[in-house]
N, C-alpha and C positions, 0 to 999 in steps of 0.2 A: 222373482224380484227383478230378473235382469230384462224380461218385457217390460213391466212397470216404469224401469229407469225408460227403455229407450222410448217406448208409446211418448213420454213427456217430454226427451230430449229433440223428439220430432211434432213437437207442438199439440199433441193429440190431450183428450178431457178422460182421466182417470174417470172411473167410476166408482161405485160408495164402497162394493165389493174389493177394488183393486189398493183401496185406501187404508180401509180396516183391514186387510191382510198385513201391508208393509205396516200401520201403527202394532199390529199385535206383536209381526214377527221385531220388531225393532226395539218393544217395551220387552219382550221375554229374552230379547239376545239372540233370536236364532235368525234376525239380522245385522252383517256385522255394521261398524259404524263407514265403511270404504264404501257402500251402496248406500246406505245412509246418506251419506254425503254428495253421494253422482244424482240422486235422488233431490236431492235439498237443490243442488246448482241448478238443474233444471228447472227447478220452479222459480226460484229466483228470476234466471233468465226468459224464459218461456212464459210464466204467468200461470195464472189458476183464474178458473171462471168464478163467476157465486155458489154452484153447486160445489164445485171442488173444493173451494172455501169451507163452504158451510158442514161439507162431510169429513172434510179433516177437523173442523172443532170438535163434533158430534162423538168422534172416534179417537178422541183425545180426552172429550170430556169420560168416555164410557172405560177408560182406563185402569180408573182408578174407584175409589170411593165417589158417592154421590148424598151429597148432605139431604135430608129431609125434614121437616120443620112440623111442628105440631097443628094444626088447622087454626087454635088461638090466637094464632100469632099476626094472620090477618095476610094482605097481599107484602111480600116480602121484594121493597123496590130498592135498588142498587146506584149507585155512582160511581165510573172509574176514570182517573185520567191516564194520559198518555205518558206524562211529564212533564213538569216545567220546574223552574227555578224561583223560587218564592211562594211555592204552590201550596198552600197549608189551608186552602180548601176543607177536606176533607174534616178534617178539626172541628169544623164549624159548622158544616153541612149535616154531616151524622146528628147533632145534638137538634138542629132549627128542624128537621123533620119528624125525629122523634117526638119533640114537643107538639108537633103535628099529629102526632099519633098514628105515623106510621113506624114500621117494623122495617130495620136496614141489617143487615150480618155483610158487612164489608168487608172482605178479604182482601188488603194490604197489600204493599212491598216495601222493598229497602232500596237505597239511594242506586239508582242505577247512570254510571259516566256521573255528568254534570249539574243530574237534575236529582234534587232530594225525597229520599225517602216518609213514607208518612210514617210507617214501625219507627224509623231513629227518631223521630222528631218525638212519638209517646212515649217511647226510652228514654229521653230526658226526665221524665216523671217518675222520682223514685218507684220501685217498685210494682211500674204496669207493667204486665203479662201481656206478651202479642200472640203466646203458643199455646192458647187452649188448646184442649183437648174438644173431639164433638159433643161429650157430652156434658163439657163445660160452658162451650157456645149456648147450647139448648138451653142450661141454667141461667148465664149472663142474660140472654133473650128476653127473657120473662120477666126477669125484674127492672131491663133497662130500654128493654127495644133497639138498643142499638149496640153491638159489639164491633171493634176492631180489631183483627186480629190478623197472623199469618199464616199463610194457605198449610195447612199439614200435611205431611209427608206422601199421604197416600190421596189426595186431590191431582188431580190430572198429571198423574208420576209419567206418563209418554209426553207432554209438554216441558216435564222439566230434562227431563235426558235429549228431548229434540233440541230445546235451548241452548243447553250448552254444548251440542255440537254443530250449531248455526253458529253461534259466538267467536267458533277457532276456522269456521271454514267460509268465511265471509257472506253467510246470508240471511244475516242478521234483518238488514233493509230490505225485503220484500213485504209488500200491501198484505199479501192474502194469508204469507205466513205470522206476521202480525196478527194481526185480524183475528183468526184460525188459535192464537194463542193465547189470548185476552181471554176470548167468548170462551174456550174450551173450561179455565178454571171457573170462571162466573157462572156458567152452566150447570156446571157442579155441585155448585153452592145452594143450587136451588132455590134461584129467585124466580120473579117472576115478571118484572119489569128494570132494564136498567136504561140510568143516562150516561150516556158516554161523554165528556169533555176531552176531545180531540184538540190539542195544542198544536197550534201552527205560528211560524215564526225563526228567525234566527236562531232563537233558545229551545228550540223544539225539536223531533225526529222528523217530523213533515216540518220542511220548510217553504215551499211553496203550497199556496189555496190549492190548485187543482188534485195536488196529492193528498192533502188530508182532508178533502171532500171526497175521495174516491176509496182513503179508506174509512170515513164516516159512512159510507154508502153499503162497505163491505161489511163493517160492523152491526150497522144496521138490518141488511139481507139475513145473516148469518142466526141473530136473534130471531125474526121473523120463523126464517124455520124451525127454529126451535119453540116457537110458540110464548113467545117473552117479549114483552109489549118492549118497545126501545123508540130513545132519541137520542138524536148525537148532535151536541152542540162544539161547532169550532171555533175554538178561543183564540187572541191574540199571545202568541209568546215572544215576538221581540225585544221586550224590556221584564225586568222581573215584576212579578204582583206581587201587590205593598210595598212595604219597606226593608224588612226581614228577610234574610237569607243569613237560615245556618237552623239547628235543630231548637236547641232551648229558646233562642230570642224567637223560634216561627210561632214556639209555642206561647210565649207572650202575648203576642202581637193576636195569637188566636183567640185567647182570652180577653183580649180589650173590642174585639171584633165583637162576644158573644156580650160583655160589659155595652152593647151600642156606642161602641167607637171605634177606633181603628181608620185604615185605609179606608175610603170609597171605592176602590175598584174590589178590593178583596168582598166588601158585604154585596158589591152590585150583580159578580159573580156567582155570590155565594148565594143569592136568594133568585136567582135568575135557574140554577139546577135546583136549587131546591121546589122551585115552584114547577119543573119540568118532572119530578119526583112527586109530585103532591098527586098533581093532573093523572099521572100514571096508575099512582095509586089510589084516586078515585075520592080522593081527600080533598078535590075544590073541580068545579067545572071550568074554571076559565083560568089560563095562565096568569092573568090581572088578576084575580081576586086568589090564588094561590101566592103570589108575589106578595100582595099585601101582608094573607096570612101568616108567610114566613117570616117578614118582617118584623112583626109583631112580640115574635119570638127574641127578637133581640134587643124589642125596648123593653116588654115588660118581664124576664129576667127565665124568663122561662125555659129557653134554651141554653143558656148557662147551667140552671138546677139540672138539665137533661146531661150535660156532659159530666158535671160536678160526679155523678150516680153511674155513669161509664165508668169515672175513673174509679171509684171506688170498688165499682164489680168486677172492676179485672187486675183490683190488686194495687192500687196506683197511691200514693200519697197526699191526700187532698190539701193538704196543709200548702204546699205549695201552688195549687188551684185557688187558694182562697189567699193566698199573700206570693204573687209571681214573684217578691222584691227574693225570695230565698233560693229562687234559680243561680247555683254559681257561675260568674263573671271571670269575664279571662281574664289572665295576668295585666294585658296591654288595650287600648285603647288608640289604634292610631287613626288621624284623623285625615282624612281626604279633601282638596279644595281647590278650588277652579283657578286656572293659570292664567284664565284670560275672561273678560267678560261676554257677553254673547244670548245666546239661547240654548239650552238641551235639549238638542238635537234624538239624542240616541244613547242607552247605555246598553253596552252588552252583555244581553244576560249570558249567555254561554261561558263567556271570558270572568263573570264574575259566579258562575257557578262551581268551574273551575277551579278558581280563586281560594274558597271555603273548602273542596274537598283538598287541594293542597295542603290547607294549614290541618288537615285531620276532621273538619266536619263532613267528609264522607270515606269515601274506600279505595285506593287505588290497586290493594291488594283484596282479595276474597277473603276475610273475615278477619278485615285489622278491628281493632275498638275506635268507636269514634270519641273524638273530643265534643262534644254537645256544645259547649258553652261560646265555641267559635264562629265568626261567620261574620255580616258585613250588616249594617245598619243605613240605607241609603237616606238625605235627608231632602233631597229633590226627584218630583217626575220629569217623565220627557214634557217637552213645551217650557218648562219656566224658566221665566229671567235669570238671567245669572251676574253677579260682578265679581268682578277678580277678588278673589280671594273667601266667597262663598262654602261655605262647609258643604261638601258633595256627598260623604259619606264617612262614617265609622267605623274603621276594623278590627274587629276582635278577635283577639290572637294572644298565642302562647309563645310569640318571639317570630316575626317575620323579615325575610331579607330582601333585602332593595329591589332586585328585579322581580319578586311577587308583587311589590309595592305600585312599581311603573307598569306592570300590565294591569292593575286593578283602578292605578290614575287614567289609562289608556282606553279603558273600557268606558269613561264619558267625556261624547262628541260633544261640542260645543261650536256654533255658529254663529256667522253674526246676522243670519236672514231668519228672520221666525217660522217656527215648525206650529205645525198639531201633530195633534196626536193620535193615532191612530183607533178607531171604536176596537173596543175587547171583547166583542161579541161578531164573528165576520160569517156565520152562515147557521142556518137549525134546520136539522134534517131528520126527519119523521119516518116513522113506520106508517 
């Protein structure tokens, strides 16, 4: 182990053997976490090629358990994001491909810093299950085509032990161990095609384009070896998508999405991967006529009944799928509104993702309960007019104090020169 540190602390290219050595001896414990960690700095620092990338996935994925799927199930294509704040994606996406009659087993996460979890958000939903079992996945599969669930215990177990000691030792933010982390659980999972949406922006881990095209590239490379068809699309996260931030109201708003309404940017997304999902799995030749056909799914109701039969198969309470109005509401209602007239410029999602996990709809501590019903309702995009005294947004909340308040007023710009708006689609990058 003590070569392996220094070959990397002097910029040299591990090899697959020198890889899977320190994953085995670090997942067994008979390395301790002091080399672990001389090990981690270095790469942080020094970098990891695509090969080194792609062999720490490989040897991450080969950890643990390795899901396998029955041949009926058909090409088994995936969707992950990065993060973002308003992101309830997933929600909608899983259901409009299924209705497409493909097969997705998506394994999840929970609210991680500022940007919300998609587990907390179907935890709003009495009684969904995120912790199958695998060979409860296998059953959900079959009768729904699409399950959401959380990675189990024994799914890339040297992924999660490496995590949490990036977490405490500051290298967290390197490309390739990202990268290397994502791809190792999805690997796992035994798909066979995924699309990556890569968020970049203010409200994002990549905040500048050239980083998170570089780790769309990594991400990309790393599938490739492994023989898993991939695209990686990079999204705009400067301001939040839709309107919705917070767990129960994301899920409403997902529902009015799959009802053919909702936001425009949330469905322009949401059929833009999904049509990158279709293509993948062999469900349309042309992105344009994949885009259509997911479309489709959300006027003619289809992809609703597709979710409706999710939640049922993982235990979930439909009653409130078929009447959102039974979702409990927070005590308070407070309301947001421009000081001044102008244009909206900017709102920041970061600051108002923040904002929500403050009031309890996320975690500042490792396994507090969330409050679901809390979070922010904005009621303007960037670009639009504004006059003094315009409703800016809605805060739901179980009792909030004033300097929550001024950083949540603080987080929209207003100017008096007019803005656009930035495209929410900023690059697509191919296998």
């Amino acid at each position: 182990m003590l070569e392996i540190i220094a070959k990397k602390r002097d910029h040299g290219e591990l090899t697959a053997d020198e890889i899977n050595d320190f994953i085995e001896g670090y997942t067994s414990g008979r390395i301790p976490d002091y080399q672990a960690s001389a090990l981690l700095m270095s790469i942080y620092l020094n970098g990891m090629n695509f090969n080194e990338a792609s062999h720490l996935a490989m040897a991450m994925r080969d950890s643990g358990e390795r899901l396998n799927w029955p041949a009926e199930l058909g090409p088994l294509i995936d969707k992950h994001s990065t993060g973002g704040v308003g992101d309830k994606i997933s929600l909608i996406l899983a259901p409009v491909v299924a209705a497409c009659g493909l097969t997705d087993p998506m394994i999840a996460g929970r609210g991680l810093g500022h940007t919300g979890g998609t587990l907390d958000k179907l935890e709003s939903i009495p009684g969904f299950r995120v912790d199958l079992t695998a060979t409860e996945l296998h059953a959900a599969l079959l009768k729904s085509k699409i399950v959401i669930n959380g990675a189990t215990g024994s799914l890339a177990p040297a992924d999660k032990k490496l995590y949490a000691l990036r977490d405490v030792t500051g290298t967290v933010a390197s490309i390739p161990l990202i990268a290397s982390s994502i791809m190792s659980k999805k690997l796992a999972a035994g798909i066979n095609g995924l699309v990556m949406d890569v968020k970049c922006g203010q409200g994002a881990f990549m905040k500048q384009l050239p980083a998170a095209q570089e780790l769309a590239r990594t991400l990309v490379r790393i599938g490739q070896n492994a023989g898993v068809k991939m695209t990686a699309v990079i999204t705009n996260m400067d301001a939040p998508l839709g309107l919705a931030i917070g767990n129960s109201l994301e899920v409403k708003e997902a529902l009015a999405v799959l009802h053919g309404q909702g936001p425009k940017d949330i469905r322009q997304l949401t059929l833009a991967l999904a049509a990158h999902m279709l293509v993948l799995g062999n469900k349309a030749k042309t992105f344009k006529q994949a885009y259509q056909r997911a479309g489709q799914t959300l006027n003619d109701g289809s992809a609703f009944a597709a979710f409706r039969q999710m939640v049922t198969v993982q235990g979930g309470d439909t009653r409130y799928v078929d009447r959102p109005e039974l979702f409990p509401v927070s005590q308070q209602q407070v309301t947001i509104t421009a000081a001044k007239p102008g244009y909206l410029a900017a709102i920041d999602s970061y600051q108002l993702g923040m904002a929500v996990v403050k009031m309890g709809g996320g975690r500042l501590i490792k396994g507090t309960p969330i409050k679901h019903q809390v979070g922010i309702v904005l009621a303007k995009k960037v670009s639009t007019t504004i006059q003094k005294g315009d409703l800016l947004a809605t805060v739901h909340c179980e009792g909030i104090d004033d300097d929550l308040l001024i950083e949540i007023q603080n987080a929209f710009q207003i100017t008096a020169a007019p803005v656009t708006a930035e495209p929410l689609i900023l690059d697509t990058i191919n296998s």
